[in-house]
N, CA, C and O of each residue as an XYZ file, in Angstrom:
508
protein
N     -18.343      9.737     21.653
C     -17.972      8.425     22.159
C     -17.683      7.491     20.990
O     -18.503      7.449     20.073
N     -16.523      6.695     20.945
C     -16.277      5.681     20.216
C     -17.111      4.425     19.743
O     -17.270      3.702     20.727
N     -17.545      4.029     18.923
C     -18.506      3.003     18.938
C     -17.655      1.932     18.103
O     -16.900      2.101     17.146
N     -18.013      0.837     18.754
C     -17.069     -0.362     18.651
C     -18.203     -1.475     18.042
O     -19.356     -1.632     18.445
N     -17.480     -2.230     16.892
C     -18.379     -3.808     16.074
C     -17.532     -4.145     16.393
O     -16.478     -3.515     16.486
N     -17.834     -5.783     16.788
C     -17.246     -7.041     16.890
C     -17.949     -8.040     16.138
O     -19.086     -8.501     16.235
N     -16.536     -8.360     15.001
C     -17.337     -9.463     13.840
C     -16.815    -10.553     14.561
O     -15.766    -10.514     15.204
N     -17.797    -11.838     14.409
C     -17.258    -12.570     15.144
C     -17.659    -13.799     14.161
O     -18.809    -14.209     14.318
N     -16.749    -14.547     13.011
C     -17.232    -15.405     12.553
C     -15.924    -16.820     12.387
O     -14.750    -16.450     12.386
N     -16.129    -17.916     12.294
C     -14.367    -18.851     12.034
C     -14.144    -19.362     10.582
O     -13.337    -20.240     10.280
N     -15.044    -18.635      9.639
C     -14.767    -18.063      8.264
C     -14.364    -16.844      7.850
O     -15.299    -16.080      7.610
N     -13.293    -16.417      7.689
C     -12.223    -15.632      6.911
C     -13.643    -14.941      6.129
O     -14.549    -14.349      6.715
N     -13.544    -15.204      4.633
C     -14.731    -14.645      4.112
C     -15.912    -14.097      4.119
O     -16.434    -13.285      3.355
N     -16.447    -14.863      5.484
C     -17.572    -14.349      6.058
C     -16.971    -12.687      6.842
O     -17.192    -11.597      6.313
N     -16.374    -12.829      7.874
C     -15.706    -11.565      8.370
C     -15.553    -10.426      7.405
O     -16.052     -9.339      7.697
N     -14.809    -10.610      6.117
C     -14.423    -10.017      5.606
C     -15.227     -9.327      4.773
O     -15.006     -8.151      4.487
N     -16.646    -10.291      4.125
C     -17.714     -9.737      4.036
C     -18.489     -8.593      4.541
O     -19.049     -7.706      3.897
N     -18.401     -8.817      6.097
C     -19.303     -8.286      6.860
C     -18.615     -6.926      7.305
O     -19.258     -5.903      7.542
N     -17.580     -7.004      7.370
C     -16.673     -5.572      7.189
C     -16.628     -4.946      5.870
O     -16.695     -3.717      5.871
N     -16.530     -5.520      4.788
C     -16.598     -4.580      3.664
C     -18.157     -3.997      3.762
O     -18.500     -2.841      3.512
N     -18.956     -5.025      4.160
C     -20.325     -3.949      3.969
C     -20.693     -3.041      4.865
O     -21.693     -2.332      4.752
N     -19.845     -3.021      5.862
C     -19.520     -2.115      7.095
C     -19.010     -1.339      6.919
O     -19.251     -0.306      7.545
N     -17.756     -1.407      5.724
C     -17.033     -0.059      6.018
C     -17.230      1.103      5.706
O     -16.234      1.826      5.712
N     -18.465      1.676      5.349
C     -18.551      3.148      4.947
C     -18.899      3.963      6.513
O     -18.853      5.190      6.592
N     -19.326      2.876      7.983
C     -19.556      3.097      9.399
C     -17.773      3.370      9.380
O     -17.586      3.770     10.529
N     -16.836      3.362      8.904
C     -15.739      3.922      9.601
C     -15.192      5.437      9.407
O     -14.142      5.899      9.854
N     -16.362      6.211      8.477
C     -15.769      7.652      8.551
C     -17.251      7.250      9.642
O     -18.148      6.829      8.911
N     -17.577      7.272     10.749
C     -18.661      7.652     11.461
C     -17.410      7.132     12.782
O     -17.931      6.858     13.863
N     -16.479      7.055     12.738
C     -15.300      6.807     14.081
C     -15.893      5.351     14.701
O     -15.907      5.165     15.918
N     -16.434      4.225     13.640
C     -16.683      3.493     14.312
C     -15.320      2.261     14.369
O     -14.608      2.106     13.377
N     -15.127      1.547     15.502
C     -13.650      0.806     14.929
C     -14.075     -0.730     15.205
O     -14.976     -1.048     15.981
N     -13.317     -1.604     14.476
C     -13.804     -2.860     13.747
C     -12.673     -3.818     15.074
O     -11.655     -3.263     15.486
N     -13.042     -5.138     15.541
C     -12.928     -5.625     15.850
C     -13.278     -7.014     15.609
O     -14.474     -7.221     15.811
N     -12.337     -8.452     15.088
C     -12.904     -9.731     14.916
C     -12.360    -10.444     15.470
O     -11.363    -10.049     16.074
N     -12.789    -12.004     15.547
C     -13.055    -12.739     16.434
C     -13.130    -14.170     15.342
O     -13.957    -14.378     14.454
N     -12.346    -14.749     15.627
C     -12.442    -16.649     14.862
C     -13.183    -17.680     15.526
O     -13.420    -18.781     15.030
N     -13.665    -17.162     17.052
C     -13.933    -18.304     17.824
C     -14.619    -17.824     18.921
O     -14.580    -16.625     19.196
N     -15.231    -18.603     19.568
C     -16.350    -17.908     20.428
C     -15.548    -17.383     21.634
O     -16.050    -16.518     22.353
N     -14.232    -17.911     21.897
C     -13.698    -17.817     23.241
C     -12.666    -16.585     23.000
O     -12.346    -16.058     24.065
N     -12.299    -16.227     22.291
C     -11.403    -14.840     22.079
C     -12.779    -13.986     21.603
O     -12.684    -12.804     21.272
N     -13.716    -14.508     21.602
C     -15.243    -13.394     20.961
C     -15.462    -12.881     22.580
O     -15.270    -11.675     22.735
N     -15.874    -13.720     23.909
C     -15.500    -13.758     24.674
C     -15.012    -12.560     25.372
O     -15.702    -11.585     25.669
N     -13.966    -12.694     25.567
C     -12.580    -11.841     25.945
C     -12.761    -10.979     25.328
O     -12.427     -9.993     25.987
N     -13.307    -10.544     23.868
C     -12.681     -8.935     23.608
C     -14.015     -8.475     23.758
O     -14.123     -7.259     23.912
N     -15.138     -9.200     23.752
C     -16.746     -8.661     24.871
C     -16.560     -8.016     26.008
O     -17.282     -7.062     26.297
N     -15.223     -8.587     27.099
C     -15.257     -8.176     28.427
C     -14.243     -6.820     28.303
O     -14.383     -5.816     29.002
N     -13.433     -6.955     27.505
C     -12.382     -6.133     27.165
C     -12.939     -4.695     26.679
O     -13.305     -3.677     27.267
N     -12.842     -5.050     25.469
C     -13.317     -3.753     24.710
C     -14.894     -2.786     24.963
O     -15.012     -1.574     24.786
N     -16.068     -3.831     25.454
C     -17.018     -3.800     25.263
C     -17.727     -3.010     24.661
O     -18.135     -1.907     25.026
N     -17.993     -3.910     23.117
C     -18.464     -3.155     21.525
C     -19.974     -2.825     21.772
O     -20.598     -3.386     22.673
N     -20.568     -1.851     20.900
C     -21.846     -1.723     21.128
C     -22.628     -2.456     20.223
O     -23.854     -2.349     20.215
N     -21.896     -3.331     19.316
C     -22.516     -4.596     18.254
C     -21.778     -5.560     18.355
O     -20.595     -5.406     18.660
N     -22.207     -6.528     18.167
C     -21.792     -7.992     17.959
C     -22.495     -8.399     17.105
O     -23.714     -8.297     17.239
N     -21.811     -9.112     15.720
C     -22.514    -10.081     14.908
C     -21.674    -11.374     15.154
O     -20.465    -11.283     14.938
N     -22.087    -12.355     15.504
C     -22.297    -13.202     16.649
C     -22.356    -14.412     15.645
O     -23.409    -14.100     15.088
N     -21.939    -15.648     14.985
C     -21.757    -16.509     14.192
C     -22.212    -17.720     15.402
O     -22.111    -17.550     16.617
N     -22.804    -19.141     14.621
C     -23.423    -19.574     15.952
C     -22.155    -20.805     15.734
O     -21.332    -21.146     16.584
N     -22.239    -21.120     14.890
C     -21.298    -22.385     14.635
C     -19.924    -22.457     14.800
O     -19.433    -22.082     13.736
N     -19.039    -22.751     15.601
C     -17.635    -22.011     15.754
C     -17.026    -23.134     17.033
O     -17.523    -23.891     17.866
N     -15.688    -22.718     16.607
C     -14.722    -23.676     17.636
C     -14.906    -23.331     18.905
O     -15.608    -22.321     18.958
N     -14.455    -23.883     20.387
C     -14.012    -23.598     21.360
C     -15.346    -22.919     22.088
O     -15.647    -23.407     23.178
N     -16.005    -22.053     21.681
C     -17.375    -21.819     21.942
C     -18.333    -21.414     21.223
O     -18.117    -20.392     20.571
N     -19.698    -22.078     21.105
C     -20.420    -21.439     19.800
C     -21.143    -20.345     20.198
O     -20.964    -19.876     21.322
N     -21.983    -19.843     19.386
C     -22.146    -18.345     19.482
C     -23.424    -18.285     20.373
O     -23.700    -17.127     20.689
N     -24.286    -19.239     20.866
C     -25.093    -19.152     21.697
C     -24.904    -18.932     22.897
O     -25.464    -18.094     23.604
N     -23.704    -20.052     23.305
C     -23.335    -20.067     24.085
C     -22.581    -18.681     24.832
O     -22.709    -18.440     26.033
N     -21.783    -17.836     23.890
C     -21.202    -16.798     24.053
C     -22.232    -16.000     24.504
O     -22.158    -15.574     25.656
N     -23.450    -15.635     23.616
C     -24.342    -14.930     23.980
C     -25.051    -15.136     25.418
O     -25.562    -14.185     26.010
N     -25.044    -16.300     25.873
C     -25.620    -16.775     26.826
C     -24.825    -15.851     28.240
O     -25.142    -14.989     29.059
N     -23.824    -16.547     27.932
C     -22.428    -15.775     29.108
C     -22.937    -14.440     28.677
O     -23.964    -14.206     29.315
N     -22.652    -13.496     27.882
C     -22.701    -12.093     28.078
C     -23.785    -11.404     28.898
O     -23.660    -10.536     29.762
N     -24.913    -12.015     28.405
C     -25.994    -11.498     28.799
C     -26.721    -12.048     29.608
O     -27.846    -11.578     29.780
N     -26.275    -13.264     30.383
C     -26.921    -13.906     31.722
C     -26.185    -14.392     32.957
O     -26.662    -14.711     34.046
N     -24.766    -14.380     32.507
C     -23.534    -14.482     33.489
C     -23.068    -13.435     33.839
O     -23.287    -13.092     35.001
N     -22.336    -12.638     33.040
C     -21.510    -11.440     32.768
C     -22.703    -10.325     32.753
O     -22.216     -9.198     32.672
N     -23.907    -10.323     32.800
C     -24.958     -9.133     32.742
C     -24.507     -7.711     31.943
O     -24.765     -6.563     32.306
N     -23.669     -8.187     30.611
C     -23.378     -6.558     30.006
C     -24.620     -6.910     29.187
O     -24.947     -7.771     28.371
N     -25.276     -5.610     29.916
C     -26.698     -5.187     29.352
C     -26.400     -4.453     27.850
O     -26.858     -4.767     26.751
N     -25.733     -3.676     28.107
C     -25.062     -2.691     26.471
C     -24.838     -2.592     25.064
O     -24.865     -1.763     24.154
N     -24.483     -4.415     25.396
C     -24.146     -4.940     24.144
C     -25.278     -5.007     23.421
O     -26.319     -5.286     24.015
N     -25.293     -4.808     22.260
C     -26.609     -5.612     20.775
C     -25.917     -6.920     20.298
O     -24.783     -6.971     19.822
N     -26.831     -8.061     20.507
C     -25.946     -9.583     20.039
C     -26.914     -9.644     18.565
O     -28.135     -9.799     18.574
N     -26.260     -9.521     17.604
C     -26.777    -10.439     16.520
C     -26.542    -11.463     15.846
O     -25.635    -11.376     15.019
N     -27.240    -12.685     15.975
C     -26.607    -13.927     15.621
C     -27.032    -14.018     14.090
O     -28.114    -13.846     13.528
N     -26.083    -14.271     13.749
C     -25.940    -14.941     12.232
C     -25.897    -16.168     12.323
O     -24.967    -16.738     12.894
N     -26.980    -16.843     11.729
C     -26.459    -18.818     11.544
C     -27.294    -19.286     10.049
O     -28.345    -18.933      9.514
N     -26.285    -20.199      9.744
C     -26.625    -20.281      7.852
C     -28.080    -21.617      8.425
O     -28.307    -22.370      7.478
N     -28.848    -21.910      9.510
C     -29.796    -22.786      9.761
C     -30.655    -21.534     10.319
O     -30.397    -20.700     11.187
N     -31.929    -21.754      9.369
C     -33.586    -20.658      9.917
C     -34.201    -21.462     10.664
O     -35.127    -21.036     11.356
N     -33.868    -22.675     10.696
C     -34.765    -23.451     11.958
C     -35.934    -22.512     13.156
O     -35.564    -21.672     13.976
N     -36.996    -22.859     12.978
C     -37.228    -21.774     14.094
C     -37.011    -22.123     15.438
O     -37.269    -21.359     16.369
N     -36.454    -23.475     15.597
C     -35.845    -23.993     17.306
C     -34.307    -22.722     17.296
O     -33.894    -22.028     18.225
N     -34.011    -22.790     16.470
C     -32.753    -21.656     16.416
C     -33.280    -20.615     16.664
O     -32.906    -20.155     17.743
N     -34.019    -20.003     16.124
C     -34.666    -18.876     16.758
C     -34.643    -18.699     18.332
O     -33.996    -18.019     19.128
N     -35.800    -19.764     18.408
C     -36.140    -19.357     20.073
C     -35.013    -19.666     20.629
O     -34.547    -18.832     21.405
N     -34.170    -21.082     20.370
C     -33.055    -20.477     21.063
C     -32.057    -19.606     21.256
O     -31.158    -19.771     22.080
N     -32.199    -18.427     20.336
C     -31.567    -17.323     20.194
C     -32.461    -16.474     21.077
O     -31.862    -15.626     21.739
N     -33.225    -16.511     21.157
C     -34.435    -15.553     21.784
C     -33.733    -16.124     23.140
O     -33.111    -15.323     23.839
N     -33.819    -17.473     23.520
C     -33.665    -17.663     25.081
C     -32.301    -17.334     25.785
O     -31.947    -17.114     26.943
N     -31.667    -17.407     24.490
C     -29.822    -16.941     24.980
C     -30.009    -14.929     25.230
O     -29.392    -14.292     26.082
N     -30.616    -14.571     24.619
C     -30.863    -12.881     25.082
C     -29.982    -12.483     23.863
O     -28.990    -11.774     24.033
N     -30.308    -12.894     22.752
C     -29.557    -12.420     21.381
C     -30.743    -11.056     20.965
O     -31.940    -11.264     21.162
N     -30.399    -10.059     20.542
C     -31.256     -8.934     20.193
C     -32.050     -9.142     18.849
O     -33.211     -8.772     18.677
N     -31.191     -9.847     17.833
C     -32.125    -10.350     16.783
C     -30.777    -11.360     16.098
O     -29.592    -11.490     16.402
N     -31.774    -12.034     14.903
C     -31.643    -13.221     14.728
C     -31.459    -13.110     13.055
O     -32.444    -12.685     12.451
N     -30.196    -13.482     12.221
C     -30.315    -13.402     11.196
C     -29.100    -14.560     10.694
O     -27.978    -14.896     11.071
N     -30.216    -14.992      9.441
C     -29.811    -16.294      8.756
C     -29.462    -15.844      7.503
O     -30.168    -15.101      6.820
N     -28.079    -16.404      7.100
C     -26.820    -16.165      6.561
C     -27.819    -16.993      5.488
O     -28.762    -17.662      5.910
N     -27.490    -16.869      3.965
C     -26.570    -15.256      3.445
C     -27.608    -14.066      4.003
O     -28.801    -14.200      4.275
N     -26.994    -13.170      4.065
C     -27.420    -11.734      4.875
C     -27.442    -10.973      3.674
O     -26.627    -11.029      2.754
N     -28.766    -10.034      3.801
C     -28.705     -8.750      2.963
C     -27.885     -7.888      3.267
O     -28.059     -7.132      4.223
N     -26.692     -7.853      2.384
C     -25.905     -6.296      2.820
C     -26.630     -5.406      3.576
O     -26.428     -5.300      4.786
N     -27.684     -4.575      2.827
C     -28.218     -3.488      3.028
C     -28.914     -3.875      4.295
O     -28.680     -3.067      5.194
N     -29.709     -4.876      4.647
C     -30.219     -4.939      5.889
C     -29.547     -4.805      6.936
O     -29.930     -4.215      7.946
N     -28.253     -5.466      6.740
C     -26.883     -5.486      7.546
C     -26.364     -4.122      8.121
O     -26.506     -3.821      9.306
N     -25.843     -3.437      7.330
C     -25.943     -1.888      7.534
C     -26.736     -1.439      7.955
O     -26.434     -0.904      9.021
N     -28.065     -1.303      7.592
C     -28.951     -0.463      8.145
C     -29.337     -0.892      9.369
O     -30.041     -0.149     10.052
N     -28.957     -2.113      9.835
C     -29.544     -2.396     11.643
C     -28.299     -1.785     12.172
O     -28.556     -0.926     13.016
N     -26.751     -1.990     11.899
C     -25.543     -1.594     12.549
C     -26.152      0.075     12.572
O     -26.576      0.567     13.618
N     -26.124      0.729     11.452
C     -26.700      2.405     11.779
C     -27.822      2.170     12.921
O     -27.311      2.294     14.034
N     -28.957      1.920     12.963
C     -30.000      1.778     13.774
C     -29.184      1.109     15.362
O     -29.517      1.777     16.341
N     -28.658      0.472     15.538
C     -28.007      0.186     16.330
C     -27.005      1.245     17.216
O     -26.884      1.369     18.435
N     -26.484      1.801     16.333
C     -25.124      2.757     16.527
C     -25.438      4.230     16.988
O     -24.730      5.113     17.473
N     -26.921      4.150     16.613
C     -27.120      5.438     16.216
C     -26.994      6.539     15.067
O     -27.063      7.737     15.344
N     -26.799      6.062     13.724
C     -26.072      6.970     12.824
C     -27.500      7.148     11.818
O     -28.364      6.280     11.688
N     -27.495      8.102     11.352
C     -27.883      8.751     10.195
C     -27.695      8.314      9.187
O     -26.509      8.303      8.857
N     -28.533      7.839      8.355
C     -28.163      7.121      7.093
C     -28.038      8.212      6.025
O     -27.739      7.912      4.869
């Protein structure tokens, strides 16, 4: 089976980041999908439906809580893994990540290596 990431950030750099430290998951047939904004993040959730999401909270048109919120309490795709990235550790961010049904919670800058190793753990892959 195909396993699908959806980067979802409305920084260029950030994305591009998060795919280069991703890309050694593409000899594992995994295929890359991004997103500038919460509302085309959205749409390719209902569309494609990826088995990761890294999930940016701050963003145009819809922020990433909010997205998370819809997936997993409107739209009920149980399937998905939401991981929110937000450059604020606040722990009100937290719980409100916890209350939106985000799977875990990580504050930007991100450890590469941690990064990877939850997408494997996630995906299923063998490190």
């Amino acid at each position: 089976m195909d396993k699908k990431i959806l980067i979802v950030d409305d920084e260029t750099h950030i994305r591009m980041l998060i795919e280069q430290t991703l890309e050694e998951l593409e000899d594992e047939d995994v295929e890359f999908f991004t997103a500038d904004n919460g509302q085309s993040a959205l749409e390719l959730i209902e569309t494609e439906k990826p088995n990761l999401v890294f999930l940016d909270v701050m963003m145009p048109k819809m922020n990433g809580m909010e997205v998370c919120r819809k997936v997993k309490q409107e739209l009920k795709i149980e399937d998905v893994y939401i991981i929110i990235l937000t450059a604020k550790g606040q722990e009100l961010d937290k719980q409100k990540g916890q209350e939106v049904g985000a799977d875990v919670y990580m504050t930007k800058p991100f450890d590469p290596e941690v990064l990877l190793q939850k997408a494997k753990d996630v995906l299923g892959i063998d490190s």
